[in-house]
MARLUM-865964 format. One record per residue (C-alpha): residue number from 1; y, z, x. Coordinates in nm, 3 decimals, decimal comma. Each point is the difference from the previous one (the first is absolute). Last residue first. Layout:
<nodes>
@pos = NUM	c2 = Y	c3 = Z	c1 = X
...
</nodes>
This chain:
<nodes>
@pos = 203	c2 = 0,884	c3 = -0,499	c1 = -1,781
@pos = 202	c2 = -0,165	c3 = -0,262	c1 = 0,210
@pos = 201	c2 = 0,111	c3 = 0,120	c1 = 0,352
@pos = 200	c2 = -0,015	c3 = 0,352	c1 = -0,068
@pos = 199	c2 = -0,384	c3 = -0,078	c1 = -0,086
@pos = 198	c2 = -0,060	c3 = -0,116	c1 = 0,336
@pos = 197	c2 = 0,152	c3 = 0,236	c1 = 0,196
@pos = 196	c2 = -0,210	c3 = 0,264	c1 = -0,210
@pos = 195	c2 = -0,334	c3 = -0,235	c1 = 0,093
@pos = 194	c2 = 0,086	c3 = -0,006	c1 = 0,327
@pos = 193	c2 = 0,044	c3 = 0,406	c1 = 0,045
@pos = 192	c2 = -0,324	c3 = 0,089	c1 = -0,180
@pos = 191	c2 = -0,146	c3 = -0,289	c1 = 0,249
@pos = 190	c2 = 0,131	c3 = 0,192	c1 = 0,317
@pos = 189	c2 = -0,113	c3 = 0,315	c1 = -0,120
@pos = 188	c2 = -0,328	c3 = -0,108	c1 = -0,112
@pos = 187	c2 = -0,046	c3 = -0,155	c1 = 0,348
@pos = 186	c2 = 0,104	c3 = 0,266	c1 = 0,231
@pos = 185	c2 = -0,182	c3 = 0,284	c1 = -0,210
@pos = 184	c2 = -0,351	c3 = -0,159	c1 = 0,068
@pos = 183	c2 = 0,124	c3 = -0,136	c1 = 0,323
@pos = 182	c2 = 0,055	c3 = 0,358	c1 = 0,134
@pos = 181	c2 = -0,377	c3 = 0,115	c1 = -0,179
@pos = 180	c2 = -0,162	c3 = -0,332	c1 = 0,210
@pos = 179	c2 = 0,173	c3 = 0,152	c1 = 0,321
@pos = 178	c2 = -0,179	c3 = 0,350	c1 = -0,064
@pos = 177	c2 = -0,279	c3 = -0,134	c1 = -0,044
@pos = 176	c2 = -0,078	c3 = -0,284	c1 = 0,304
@pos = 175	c2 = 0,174	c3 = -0,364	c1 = -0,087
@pos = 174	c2 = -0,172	c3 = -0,274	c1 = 0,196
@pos = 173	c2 = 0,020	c3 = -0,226	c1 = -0,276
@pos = 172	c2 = 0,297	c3 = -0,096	c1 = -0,255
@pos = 171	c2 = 0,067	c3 = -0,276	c1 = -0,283
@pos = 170	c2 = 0,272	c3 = -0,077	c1 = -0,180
@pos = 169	c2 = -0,035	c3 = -0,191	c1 = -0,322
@pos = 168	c2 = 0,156	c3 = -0,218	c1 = -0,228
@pos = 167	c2 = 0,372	c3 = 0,027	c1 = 0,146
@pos = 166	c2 = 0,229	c3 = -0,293	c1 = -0,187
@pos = 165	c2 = 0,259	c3 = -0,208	c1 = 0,273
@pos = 164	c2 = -0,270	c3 = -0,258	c1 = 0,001
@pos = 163	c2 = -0,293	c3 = 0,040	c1 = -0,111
@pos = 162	c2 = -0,063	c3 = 0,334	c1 = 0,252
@pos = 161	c2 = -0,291	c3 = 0,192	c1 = 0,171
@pos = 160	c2 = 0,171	c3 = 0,233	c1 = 0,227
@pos = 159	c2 = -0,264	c3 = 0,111	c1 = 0,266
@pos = 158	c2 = -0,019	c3 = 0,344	c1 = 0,236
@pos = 157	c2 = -0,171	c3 = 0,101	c1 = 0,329
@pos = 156	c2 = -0,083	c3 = 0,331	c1 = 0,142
@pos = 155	c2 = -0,095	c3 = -0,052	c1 = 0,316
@pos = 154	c2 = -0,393	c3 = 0,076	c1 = 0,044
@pos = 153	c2 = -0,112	c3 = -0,345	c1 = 0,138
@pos = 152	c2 = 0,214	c3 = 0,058	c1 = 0,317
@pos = 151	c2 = -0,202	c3 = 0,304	c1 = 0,082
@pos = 150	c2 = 0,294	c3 = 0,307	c1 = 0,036
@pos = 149	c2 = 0,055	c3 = 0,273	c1 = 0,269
@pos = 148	c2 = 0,055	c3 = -0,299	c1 = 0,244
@pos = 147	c2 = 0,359	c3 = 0,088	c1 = 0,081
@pos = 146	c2 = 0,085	c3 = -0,398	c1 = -0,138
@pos = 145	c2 = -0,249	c3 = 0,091	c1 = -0,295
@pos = 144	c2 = 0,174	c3 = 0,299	c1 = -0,076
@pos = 143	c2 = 0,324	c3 = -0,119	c1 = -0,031
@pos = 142	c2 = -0,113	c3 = -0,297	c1 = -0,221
@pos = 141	c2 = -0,153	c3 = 0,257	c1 = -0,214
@pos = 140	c2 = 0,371	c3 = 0,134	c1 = -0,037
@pos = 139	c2 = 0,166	c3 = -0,372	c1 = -0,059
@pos = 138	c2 = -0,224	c3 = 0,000	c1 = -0,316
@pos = 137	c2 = 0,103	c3 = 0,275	c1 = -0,157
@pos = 136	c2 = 0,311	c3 = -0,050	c1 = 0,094
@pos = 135	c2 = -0,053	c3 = -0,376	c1 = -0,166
@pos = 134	c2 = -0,130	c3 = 0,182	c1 = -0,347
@pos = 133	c2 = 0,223	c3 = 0,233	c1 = -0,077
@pos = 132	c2 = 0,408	c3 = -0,063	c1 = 0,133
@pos = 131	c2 = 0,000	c3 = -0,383	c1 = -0,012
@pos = 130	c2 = -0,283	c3 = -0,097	c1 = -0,265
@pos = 129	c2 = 0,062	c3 = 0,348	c1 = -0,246
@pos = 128	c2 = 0,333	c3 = 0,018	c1 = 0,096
@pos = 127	c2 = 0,217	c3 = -0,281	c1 = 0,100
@pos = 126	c2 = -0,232	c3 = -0,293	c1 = -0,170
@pos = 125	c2 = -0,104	c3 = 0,180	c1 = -0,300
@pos = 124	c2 = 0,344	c3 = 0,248	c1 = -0,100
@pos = 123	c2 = 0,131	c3 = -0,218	c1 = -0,101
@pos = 122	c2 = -0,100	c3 = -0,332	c1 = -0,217
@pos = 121	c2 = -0,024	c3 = -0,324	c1 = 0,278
@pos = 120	c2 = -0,389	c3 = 0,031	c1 = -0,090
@pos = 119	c2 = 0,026	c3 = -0,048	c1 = -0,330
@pos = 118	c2 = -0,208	c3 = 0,225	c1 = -0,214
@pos = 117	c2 = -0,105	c3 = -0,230	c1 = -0,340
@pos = 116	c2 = -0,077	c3 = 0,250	c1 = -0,214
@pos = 115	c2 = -0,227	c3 = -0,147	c1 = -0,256
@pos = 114	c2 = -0,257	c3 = -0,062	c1 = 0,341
@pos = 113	c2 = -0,013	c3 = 0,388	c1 = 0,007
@pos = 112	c2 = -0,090	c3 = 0,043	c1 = 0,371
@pos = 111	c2 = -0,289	c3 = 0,008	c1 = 0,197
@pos = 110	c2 = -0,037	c3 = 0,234	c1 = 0,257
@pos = 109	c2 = -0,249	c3 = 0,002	c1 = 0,317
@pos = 108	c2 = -0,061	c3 = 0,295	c1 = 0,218
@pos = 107	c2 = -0,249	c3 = 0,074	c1 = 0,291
@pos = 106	c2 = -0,169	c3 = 0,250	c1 = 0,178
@pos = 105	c2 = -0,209	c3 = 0,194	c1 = -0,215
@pos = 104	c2 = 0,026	c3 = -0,180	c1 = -0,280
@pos = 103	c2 = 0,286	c3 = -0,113	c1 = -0,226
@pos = 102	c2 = 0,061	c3 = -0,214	c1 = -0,292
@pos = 101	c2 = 0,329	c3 = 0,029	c1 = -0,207
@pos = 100	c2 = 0,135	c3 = -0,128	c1 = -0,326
@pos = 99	c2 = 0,370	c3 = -0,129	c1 = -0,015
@pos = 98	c2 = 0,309	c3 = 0,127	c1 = -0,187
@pos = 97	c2 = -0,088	c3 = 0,163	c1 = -0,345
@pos = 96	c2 = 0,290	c3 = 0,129	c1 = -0,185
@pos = 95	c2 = -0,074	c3 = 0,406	c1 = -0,073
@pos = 94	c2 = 0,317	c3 = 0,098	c1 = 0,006
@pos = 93	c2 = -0,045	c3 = 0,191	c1 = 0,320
@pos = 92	c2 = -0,066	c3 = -0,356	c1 = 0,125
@pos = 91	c2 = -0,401	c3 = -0,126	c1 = -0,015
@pos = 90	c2 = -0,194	c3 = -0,055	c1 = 0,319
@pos = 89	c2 = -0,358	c3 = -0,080	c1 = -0,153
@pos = 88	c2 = -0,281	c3 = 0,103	c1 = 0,214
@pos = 87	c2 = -0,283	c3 = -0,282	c1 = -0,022
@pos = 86	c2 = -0,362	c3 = 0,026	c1 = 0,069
@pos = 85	c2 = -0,079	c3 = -0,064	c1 = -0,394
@pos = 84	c2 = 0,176	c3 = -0,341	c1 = 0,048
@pos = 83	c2 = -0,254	c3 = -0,138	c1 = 0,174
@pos = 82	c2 = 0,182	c3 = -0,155	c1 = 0,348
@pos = 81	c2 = 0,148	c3 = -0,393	c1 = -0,028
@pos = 80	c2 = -0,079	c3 = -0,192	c1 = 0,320
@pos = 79	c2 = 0,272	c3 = 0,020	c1 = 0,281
@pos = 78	c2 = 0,303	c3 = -0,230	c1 = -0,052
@pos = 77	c2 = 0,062	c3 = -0,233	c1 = 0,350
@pos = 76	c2 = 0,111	c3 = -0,287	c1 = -0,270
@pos = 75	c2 = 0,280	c3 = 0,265	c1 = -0,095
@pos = 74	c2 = 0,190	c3 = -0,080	c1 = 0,325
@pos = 73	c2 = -0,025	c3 = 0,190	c1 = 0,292
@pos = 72	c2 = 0,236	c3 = 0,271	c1 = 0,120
@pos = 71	c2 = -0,102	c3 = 0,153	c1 = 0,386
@pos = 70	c2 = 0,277	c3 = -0,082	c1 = 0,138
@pos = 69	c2 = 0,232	c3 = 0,234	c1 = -0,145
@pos = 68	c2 = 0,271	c3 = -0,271	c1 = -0,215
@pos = 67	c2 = 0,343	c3 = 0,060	c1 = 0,183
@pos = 66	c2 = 0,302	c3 = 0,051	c1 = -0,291
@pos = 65	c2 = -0,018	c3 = 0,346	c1 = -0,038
@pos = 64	c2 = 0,198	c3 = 0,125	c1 = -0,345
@pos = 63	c2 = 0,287	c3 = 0,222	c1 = 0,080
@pos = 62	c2 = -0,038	c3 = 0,247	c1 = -0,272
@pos = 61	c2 = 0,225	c3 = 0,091	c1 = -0,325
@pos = 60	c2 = 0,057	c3 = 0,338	c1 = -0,198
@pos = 59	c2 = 0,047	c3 = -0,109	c1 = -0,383
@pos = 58	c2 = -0,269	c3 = 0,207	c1 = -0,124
@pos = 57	c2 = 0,112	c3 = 0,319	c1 = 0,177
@pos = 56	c2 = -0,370	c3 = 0,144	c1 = 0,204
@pos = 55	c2 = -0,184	c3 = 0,223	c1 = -0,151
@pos = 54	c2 = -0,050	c3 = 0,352	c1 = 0,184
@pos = 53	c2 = -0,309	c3 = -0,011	c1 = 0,190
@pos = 52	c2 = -0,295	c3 = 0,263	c1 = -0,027
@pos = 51	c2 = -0,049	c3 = -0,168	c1 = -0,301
@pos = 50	c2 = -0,137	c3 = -0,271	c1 = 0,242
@pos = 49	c2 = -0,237	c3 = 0,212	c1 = 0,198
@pos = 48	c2 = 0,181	c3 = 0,102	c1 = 0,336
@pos = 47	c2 = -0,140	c3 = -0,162	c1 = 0,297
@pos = 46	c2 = 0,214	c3 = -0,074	c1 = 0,263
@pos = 45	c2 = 0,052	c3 = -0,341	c1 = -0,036
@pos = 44	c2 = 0,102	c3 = 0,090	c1 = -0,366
@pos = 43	c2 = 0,251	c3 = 0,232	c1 = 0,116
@pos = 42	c2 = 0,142	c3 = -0,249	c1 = 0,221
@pos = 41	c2 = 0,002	c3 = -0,276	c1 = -0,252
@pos = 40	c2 = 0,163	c3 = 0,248	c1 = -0,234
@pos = 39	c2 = 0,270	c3 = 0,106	c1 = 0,250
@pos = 38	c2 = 0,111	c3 = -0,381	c1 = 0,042
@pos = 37	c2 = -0,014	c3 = -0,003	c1 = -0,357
@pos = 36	c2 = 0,274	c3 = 0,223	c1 = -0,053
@pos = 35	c2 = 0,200	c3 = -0,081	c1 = 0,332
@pos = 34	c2 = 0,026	c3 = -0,369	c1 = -0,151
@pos = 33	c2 = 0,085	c3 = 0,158	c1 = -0,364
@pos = 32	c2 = 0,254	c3 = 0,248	c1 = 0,197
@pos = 31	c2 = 0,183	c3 = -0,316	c1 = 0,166
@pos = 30	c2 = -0,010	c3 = -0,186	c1 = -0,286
@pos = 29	c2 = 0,186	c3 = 0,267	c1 = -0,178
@pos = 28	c2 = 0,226	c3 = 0,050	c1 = 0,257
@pos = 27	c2 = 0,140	c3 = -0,401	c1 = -0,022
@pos = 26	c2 = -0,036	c3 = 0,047	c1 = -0,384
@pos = 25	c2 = 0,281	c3 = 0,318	c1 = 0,003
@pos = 24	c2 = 0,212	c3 = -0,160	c1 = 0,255
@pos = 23	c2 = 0,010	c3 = -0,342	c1 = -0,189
@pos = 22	c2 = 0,086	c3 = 0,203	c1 = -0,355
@pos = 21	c2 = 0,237	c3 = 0,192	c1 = 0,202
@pos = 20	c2 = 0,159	c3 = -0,252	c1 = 0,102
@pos = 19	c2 = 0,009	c3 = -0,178	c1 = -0,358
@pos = 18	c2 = 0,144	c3 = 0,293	c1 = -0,141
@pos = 17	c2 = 0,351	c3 = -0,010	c1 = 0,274
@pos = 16	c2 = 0,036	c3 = -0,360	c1 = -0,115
@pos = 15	c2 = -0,004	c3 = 0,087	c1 = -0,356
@pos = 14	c2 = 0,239	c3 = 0,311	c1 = 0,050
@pos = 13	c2 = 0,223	c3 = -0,200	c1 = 0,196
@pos = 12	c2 = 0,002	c3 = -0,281	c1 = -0,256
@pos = 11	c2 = 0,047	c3 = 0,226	c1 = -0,303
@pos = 10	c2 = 0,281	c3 = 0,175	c1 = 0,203
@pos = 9	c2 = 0,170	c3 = -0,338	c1 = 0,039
@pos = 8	c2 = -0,071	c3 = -0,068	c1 = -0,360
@pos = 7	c2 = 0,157	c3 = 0,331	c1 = -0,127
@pos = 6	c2 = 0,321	c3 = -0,123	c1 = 0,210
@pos = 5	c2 = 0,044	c3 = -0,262	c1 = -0,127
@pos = 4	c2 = -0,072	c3 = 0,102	c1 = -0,330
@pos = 3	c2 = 0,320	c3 = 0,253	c1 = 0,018
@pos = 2	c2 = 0,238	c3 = -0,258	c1 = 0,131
@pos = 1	c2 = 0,061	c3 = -0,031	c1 = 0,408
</nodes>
C-alpha cells in the first residue's frame, strides 16, 4: 500500500470515527435540552417567578399537541374590545410587547399583539400552557364537582379565540387569586417562548 494510500485510509477512519461522535454528541444534547425544559415547565408549575428559571437553549424542541381542547372557538366568538387604560401589558425581558391583559376578581382574558401572529401549533401553547395549565386546571374543578365540594357553575373554564391557526385572545373565568397569579406567569412565559421560536425561524 503507497504512502497516500495509506494517509487516505486513515483520513477515512478518522472521518468516520468524527461523524460518530458528532451523532453521539447531538443525540445527548437533545436529550439534556428535552430534560432542560422539562425541568422548567416543572419549576414554572410550581411557582417560581420567571427569572427564577434558568433560560431555556434556543434550539431545544417540543412535541407540539395535535388534539384542539374543546373548548376553542373561532374568532367570530371574540369578546367586545376592553378600554385600553385597564390593560397590563406582558412585555419580554426585552421589553417586546406580547398581549395586553384584563383581569378581575375571578376571571382572565388576554389579547395578544395582533403584529405577532402566535400560531397555535407554536410550542410550548398546546402541550403546556393548554395541555399542562389550563385543562388540569380544569380537570381539578371537575374533581370537585363529581365529590360535590364544587357548584357546577364555578368550574374554572377557559376559551381560545382563534382566525385560524392565529391566537387573538384567550379568555378565563372562575379563576380565584392565587390561580389568576399561576396563569399570569403561565402565559407570559409561554408567549416569551413563542415569540423566540418564532424569530429563530426567520433569522
Amino acid at each position: 500500500m503507497t504512502e497516500d494510500a495509506d494517509r487516505t485510509k486513515k483520513l477515512i477512519n478518522l472521518k468516520r470515527n468524527l461523524e460518530k461522535r458528532v451523532a453521539d454528541t447531538e443525540s445527548e444534547l437533545k436529550e439534556l435540552q428535552a430534560t432542560l425544559e422539562a425541568v422548567d415547565l416543572i419549576l414554572l408549575e410550581k411557582g417560581f417567578r420567571r427569572a427564577e428559571i434558568s433560560k431555556e437553549p434556543a434550539k431545544a424542541e417540543a412535541v407540539v399537541a395535535q388534539a384542539q381542547p374543546a373548548s376553542e372557538s373561532d374568532a367570530r366568538h371574540s369578546l367586545p374590545e376592553v378600554e385600553s387604560e385597564n390593560a397590563m401589558p406582558l412585555e419580554t425581558n426585552t421589553g417586546e410587547f406580547l398581549a395586553n391583559l384584563y383581569g378581575s376578581e375571578n376571571s382572565l382574558r388576554v389579547v395578544l399583539a395582533k403584529d405577532k401572529n402566535f400560531d397555535v401549533n407554536i410550542p410550548p401553547f398546546a402541550q403546556f400552557l393548554i395541555g399542562r395549565v389550563l385543562t388540569k386546571m380544569q380537570e381539578r374543578d371537575n374533581e370537585l364537582v363529581r365529590a360535590g365540594q364544587l357548584a357546577p357553575d364555578k368550574i374554572f373554564s377557559y376559551n381560545i379565540v382563534r382566525e385560524g391557526d392565529l391566537i387573538r385572545e384567550v379568555t378565563i373565568k372562575n379563576a380565584d387569586a392565587e390561580r389568576l397569579k399561576e396563569l399570569k406567569s403561565s402565559i407570559r412565559w409561554t408567549l416569551e417562548k413563542m415569540y423566540e421560536k418564532m424569530r429563530s425561524q426567520t433569522s
